[in-house]
N, C-alpha and C positions, 0 to 999 in steps of 0.2 A: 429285726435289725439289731444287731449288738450294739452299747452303750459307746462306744467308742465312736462304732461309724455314724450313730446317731448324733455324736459333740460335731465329728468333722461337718456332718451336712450342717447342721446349725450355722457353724460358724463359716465356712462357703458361705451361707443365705446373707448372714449377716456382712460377710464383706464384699461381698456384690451388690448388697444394697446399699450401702456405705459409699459403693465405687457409681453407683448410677446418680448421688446427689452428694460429689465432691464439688461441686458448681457453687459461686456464692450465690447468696440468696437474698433477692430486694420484696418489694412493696409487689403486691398483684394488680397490677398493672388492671382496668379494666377495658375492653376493648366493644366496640362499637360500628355501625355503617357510622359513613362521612356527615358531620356537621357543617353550618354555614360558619365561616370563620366570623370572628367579633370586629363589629366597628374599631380600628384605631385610633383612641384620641387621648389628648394629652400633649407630655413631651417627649422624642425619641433617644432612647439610647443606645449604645453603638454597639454588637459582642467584641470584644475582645477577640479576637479569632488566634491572637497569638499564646493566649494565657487561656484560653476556655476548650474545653477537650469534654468527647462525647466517649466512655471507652465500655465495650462491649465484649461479655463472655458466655462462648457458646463452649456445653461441655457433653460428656459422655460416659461413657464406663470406663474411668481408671484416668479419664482425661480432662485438661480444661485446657483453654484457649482464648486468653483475652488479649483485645486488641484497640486502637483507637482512630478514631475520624477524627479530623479537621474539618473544621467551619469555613466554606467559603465567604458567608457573609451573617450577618442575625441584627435584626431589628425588634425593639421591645418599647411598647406605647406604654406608658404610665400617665394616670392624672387623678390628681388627691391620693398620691401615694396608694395610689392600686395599680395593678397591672390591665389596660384594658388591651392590648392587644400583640400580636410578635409573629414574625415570618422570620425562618430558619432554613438556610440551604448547606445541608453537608455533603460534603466533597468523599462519595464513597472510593475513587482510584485513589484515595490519601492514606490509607488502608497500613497501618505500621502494626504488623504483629506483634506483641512483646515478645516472644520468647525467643531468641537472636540465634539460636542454632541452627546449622545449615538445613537441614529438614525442613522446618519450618518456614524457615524465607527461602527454601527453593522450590519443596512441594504444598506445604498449608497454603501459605499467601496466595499463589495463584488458583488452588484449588477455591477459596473464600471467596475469591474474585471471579470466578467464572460465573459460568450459566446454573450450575449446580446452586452456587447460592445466591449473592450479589451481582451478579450479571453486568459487571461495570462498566466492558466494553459499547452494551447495549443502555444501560443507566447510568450514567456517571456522575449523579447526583438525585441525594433524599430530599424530600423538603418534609416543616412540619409550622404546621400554622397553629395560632394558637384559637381555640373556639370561646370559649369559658374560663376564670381565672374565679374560684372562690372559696371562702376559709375551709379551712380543714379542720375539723372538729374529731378526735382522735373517740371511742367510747370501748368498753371490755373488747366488744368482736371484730372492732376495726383500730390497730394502732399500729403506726407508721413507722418504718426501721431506721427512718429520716430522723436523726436527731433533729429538736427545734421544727417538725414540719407544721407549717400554718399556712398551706394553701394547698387545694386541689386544682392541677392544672390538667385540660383537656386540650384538644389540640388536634388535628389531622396530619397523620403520617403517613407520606407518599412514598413508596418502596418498592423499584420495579413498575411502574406503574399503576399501583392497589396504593390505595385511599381507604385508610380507618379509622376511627376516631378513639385516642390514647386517654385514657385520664390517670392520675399517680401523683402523689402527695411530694409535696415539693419546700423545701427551706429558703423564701425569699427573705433577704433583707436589701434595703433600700436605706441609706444613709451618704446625703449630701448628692455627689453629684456619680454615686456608682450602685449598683443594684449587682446582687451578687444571689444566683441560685443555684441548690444543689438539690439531687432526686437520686434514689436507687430504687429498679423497682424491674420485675418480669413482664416480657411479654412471650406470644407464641409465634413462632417465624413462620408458621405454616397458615397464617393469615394473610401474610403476601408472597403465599408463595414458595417458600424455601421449603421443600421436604424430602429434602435429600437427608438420607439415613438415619430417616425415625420411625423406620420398622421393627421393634423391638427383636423380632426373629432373626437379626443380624447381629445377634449376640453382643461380643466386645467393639464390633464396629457400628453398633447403635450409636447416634448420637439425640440428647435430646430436644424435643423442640421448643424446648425455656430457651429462652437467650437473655442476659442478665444484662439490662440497659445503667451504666452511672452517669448524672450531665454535672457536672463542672461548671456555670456560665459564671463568666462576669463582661457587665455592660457599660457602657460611661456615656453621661449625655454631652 
């Protein structure tokens, strides 16, 4: 193979690897069978459901696709300024693609919402309970892309009907009478379920089965 066609395959390799993890990138989420949720005690506070956004990016070869959920409700137990407990129900038909071009809100959006991945008419709400809430100790082979993260939060995420237990390094601050946390971090959709086009042998229509979780809360008691 001559020196020439030898650069172009290189560089093909390299921009098709390049194009398989154009996706952003959180925390490795680790994943689990179901936990018993934790005692709630304390005092409760309320999500914000108008200010608090869950937004999620599922991506592909040459593609990404992020979007966001609304919280129908979220409840978070605190006592001595810890977090002991939190039940979360998001509203998957709230489903707001970002990218506003007609394509997208007339073929993604419903494609996201079907039986292929989110199945809304059949599910029309996640829930995620919280199991475990405790510090987060970052050390060389584990450090958090969470700025400020100081807690490990675990929890059971129901999706579709599949129960698994989440855990991922989370930035809570708690000051006066609001509690405010944020997480970035991966998991695999193909845990509950979703495994539509991550056959890699589907070339440019591959998509992968990372899906890039960001939470936004904030709470008031």
């Amino acid at each position: 193979m001559s020196t020439l066609k030898t650069s172009a395959l290189a560089i093909a390799v390299a921009i098709s690897i390049m194009a398989c993890n154009n996706g952003p990138k959180g925390d490795k989420a680790k994943i689990s069978e179901e936990q018993q949720a934790s005692a709630s005690t304390g005092e409760t506070f309320r999500v914000d459901t108008a200010t608090s956004r869950i937004r999620f990016t599922g991506h592909g070869i040459g593609k990404s696709h992020p979007g966001i959920f609304k919280l129908n409700y979220g409840n978070v137990s605190v006592a001595n300024q810890k977090i002991t407990g939190g039940t979360f129900e998001i509203n998957i038909k709230s489903l707001d693609v970002e990218q506003k071009d007609d394509m997208f809100q007339s073929k993604l959006k419903p494609h996201l919402l079907s039986g292929d991945f989110f199945d809304a008419d059949k599910f029309g709400t996640a829930k995620f309970e919280i199991t475990k809430v405790e510090p987060y100790k970052p050390d060389s082979k584990d450090t958090s892309l969470v700025k400020g993260a100081n807690f490990n939060i675990s929890g059971n995420l129901t999706l579709k009907n599949v129960t698994k237990n989440v855990t991922f390094p989370a930035n809570v601050e708690l000051a006066d009478n609001t509690l405010k946390a944020k997480a970035d971090f991966d998991i695999d959709r193909r845990q509950w379920q979703m495994n539509y086009g991550n056959d890699k042998t589907l070339g440019d229509k591959f998509i992968s089965e990372t899906v890039n979780i960001e939470l936004d809360l904030k709470a008031i008691k």
